[in-house]
PAGUDO-213506 format. One record per residue (C-alpha): x, y, z; residue number from 1; chain. Coordinates in nm, 3 decimals, always signed. Layout:
REC,x,y,z,seq,mol
REC,X,Y,Z,NUM,A
...
// end
This chain:
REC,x,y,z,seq,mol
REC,+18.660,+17.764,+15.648,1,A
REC,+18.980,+17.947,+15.564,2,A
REC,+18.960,+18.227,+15.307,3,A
REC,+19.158,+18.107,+14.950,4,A
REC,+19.461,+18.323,+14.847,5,A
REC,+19.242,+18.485,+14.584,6,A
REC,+18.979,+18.590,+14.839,7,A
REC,+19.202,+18.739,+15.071,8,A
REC,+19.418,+18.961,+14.800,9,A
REC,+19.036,+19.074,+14.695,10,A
REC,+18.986,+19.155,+15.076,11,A
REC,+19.272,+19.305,+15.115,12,A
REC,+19.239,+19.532,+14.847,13,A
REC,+18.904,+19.633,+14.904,14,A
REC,+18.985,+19.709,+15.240,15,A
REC,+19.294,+19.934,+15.176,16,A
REC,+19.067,+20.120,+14.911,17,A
REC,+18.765,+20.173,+15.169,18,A
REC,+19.006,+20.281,+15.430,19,A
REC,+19.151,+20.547,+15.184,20,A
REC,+18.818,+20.681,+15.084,21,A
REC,+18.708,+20.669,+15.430,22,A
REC,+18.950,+20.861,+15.610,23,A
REC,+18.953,+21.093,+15.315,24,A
REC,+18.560,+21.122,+15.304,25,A
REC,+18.440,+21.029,+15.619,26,A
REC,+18.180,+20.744,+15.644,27,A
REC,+17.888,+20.990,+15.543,28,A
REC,+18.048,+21.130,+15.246,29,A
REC,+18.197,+20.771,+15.099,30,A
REC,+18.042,+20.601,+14.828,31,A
REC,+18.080,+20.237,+14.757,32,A
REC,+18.130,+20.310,+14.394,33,A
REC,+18.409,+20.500,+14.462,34,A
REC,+18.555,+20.237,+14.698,35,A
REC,+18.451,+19.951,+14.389,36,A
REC,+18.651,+20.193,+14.202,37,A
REC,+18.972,+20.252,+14.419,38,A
REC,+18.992,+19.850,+14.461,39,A
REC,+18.921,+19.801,+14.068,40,A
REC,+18.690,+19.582,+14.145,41,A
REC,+18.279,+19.613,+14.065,42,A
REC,+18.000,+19.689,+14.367,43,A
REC,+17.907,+19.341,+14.331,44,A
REC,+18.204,+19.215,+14.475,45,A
REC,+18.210,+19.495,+14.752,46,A
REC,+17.865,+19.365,+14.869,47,A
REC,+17.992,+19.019,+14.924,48,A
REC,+18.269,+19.047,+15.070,49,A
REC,+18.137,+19.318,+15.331,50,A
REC,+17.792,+19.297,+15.295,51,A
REC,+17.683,+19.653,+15.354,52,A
REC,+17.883,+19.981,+15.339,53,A
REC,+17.838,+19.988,+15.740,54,A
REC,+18.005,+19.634,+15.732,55,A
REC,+18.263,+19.776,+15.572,56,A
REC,+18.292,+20.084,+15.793,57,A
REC,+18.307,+19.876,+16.079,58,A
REC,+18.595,+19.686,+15.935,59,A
REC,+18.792,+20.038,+15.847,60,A
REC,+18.724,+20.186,+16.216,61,A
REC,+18.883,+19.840,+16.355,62,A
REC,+19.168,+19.866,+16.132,63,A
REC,+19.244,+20.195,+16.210,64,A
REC,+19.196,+20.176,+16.570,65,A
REC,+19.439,+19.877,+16.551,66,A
REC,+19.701,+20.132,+16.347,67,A
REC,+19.682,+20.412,+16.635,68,A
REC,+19.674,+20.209,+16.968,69,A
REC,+19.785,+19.896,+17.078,70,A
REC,+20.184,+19.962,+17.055,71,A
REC,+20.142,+20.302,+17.309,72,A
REC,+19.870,+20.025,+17.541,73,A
REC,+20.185,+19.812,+17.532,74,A
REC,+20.383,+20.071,+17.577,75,A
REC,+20.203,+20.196,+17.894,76,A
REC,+20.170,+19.887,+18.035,77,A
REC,+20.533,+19.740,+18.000,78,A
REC,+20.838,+19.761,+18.265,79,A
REC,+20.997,+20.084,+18.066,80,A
REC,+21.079,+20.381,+18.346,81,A
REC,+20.824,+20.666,+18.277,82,A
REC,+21.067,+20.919,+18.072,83,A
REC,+21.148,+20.575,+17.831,84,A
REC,+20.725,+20.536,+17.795,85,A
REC,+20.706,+20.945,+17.700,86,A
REC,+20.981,+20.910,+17.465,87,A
REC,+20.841,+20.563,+17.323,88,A
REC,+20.517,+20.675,+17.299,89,A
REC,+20.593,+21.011,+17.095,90,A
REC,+20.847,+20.808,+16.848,91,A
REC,+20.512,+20.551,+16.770,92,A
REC,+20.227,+20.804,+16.758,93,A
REC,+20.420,+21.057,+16.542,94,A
REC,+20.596,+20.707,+16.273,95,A
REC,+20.242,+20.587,+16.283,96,A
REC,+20.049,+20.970,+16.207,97,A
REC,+20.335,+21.082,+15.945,98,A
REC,+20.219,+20.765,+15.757,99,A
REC,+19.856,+20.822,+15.804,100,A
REC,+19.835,+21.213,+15.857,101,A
REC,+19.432,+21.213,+15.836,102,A
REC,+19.359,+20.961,+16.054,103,A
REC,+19.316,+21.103,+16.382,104,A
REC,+19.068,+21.344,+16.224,105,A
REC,+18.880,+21.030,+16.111,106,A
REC,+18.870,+20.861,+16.401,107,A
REC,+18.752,+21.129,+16.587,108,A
REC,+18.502,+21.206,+16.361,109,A
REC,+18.376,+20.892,+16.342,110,A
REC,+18.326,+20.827,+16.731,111,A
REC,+18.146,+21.185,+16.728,112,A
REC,+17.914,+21.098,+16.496,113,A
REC,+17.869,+20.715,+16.563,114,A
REC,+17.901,+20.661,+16.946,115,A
REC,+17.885,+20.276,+16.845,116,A
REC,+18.207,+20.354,+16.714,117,A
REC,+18.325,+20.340,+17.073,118,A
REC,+18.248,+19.973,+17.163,119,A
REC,+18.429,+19.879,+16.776,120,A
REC,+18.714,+20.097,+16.916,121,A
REC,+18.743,+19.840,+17.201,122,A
REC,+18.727,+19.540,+16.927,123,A
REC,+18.999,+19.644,+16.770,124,A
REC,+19.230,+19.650,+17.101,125,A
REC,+19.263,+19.233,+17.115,126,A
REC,+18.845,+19.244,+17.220,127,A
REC,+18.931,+19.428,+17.533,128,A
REC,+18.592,+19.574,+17.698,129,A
REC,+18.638,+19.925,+17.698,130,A
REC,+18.468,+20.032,+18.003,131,A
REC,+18.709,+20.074,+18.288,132,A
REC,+18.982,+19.987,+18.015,133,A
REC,+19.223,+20.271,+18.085,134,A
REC,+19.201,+20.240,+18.474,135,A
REC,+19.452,+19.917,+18.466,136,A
REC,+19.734,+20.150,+18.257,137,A
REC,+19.680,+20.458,+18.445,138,A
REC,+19.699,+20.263,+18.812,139,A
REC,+20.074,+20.156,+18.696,140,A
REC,+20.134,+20.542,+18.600,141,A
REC,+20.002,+20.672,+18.885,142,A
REC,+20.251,+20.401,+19.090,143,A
REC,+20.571,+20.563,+18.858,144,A
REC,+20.454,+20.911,+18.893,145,A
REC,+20.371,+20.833,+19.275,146,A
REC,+20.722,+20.746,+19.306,147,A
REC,+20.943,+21.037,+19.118,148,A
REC,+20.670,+21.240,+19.305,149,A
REC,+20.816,+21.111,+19.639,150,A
REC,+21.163,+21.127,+19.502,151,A
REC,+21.121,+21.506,+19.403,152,A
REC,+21.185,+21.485,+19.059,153,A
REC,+20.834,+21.523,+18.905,154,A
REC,+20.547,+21.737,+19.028,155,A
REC,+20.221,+21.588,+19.109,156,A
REC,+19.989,+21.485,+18.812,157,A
REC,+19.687,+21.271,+18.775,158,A
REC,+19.789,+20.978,+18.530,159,A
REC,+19.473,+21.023,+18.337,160,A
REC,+19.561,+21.369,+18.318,161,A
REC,+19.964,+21.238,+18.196,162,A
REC,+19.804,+21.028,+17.953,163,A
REC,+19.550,+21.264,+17.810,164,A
REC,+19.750,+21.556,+17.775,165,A
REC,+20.087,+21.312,+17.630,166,A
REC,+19.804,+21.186,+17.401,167,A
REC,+19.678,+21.513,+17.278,168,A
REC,+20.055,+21.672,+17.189,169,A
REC,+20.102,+21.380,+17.000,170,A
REC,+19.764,+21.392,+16.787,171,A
REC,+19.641,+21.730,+16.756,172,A
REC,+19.831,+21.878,+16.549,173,A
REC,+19.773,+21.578,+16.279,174,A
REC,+19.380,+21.617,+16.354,175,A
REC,+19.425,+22.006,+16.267,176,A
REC,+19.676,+21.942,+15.951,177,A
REC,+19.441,+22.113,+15.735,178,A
REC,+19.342,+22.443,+15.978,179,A
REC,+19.754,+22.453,+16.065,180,A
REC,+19.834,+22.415,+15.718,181,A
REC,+19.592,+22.691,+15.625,182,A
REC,+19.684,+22.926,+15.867,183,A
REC,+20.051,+22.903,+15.837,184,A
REC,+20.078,+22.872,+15.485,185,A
REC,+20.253,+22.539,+15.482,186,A
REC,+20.245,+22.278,+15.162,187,A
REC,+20.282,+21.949,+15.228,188,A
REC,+20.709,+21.981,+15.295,189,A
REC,+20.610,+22.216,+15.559,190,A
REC,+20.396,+22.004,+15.761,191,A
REC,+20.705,+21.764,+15.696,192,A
REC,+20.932,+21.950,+15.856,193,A
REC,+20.704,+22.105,+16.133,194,A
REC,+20.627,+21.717,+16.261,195,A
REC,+21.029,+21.635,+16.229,196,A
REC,+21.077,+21.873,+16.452,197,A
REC,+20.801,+21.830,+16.667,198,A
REC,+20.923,+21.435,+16.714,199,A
REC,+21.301,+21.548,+16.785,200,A
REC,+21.134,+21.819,+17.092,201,A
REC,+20.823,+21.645,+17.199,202,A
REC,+20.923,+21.439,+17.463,203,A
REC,+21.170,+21.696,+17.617,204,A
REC,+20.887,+21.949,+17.663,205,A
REC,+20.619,+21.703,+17.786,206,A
REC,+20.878,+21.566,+18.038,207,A
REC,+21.021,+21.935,+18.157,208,A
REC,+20.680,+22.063,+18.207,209,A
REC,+20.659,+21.810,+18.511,210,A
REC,+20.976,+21.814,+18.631,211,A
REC,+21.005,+22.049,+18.944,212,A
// end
């Protein structure tokens, strides 16, 4: 049975207030009164719609998995030449993470501390199983990188070693706002203008570090 208009605005808003509180408290320190509160709405209502607050996480891990990763899978996978896929892939990650600066540090929290996290991870990517999941994106790297190796106009790499380290530039610093903040002194309009920058030189650095 399909959901009335009414029910899925209350949805809705519950879930954009449990993802707030979430990423800003981490499953362990959110409350659902908190969450009731955010959504202006009363437990009651909390309970059935989600049932339980690890429903609910469940239901903020997919969501955010869905926000950080299937546009750079797509990405990966598609027909674009490998310097288009760096370039593609730092423009999404850093759109998507200047949006939602905290949520790398969630997510990576939350797989560290739930390792069930893991198979909701794979959920959230169109019910793809996750193990082996990567192998099928990093054979067609390896074929690209294979073939500017042979053309002499990249060095050798490992695509699981491409993709992890392209992966890392691009969410690191998010998922250490608050230590680089701390330690550099920056407000908010610093970090601003530190991940501007970082989007306009990314791709340039990743790719000239390979090239011969």
């Amino acid at each position: 049975m399909e959901m009335a208009g009414e029910d899925q605005e209350t949805e809705q808003r519950i879930l954009d207030a449990a993802h707030a509180v979430f990423v800003r408290r981490g499953t362990e320190g959110a409350r659902m009164q908190e969450i009731a509160e955010e959504a202006g709405v009363n437990k009651a209502l909390l309970h059935y719609y989600f049932r339980s607050k690890d429903k609910l996480a469940e239901a903020v891990f997919q969501r955010a998995g869905r926000r950080l990763f299937p546009s750079v899978i797509a990405t990966l996978l598609s027909d674009l030449t490998l310097e288009e896929k760096v370039r593609r892939v730092v423009d999404i990650e850093l759109d998507n993470l200047s949006a939602s600066p905290f949520l790398p540090g969630y997510v990576l929290c939350e797989i560290n501390h739930h390792p069930e996290r893991v198979a909701q991870l794979a959920g959230a990517l169109a019910g793809q199983p996750v193990e082996g999941f990567g192998r099928g994106i990093a054979a067609g790297l390896q074929a690209q990188i294979d073939a500017q190796v042979a053309a002499g106009t990249l060095r050798p790499i490992a695509a699981e070693q491409f993709m992890a380290n392209l992966l890392s530039l691009c969410l690191f610093p998010f998922a250490a706002q608050p230590m680089l903040r701390a330690v550099m002194g920056w407000g908010p309009e610093g970090f601003e203008r530190f991940t501007a920058e970082r989007k306009r030189t990314l791709a340039d650095f990743f790719l000239n570090a390979l090239r011969p």
